[in-house]
N, C-alpha and C positions, 0 to 999 in steps of 0.2 A: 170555257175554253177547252179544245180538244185538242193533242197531239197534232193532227191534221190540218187547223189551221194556225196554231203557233208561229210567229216569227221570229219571236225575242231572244235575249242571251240570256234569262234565267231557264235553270235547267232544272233547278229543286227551288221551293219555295213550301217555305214549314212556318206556319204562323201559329203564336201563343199556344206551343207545344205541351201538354201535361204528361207526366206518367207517373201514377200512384203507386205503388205496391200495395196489396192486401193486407200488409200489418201498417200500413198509412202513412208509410215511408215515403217521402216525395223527393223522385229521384232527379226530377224536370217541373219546373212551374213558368210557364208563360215564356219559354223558350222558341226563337224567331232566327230565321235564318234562309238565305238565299245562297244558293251558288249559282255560279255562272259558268255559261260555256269555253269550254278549255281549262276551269279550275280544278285543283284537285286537293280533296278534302278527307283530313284521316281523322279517324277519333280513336284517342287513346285512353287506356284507362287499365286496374288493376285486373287479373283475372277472375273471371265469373262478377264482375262491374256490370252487366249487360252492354256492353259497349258494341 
């Protein structure tokens, strides 16, 4: 799928997301998530949290 011909209302689509840290911290394991057009999505979290 390209930009170009998309029609849909998803606008981000993150399927079974990982993110390890090098000391093998697992800050994300199999993290999924869709937004859609017009939504508006914040991520919070503590400072220096990678958020």
């Amino acid at each position: 799928m390209t930009r170009a011909n998309y029609k849909g209302e998803d606008m981000v689509i993150a399927v079974d997301v990982d993110k390890i840290y090098p000391n093998k911290c697992h800050a994300l394991k199999k993290v999924s998530v869709t937004v859609k057009r017009g939504e508006v999505v914040v991520i919070i979290g503590p400072s220096g949290s990678g958020n």
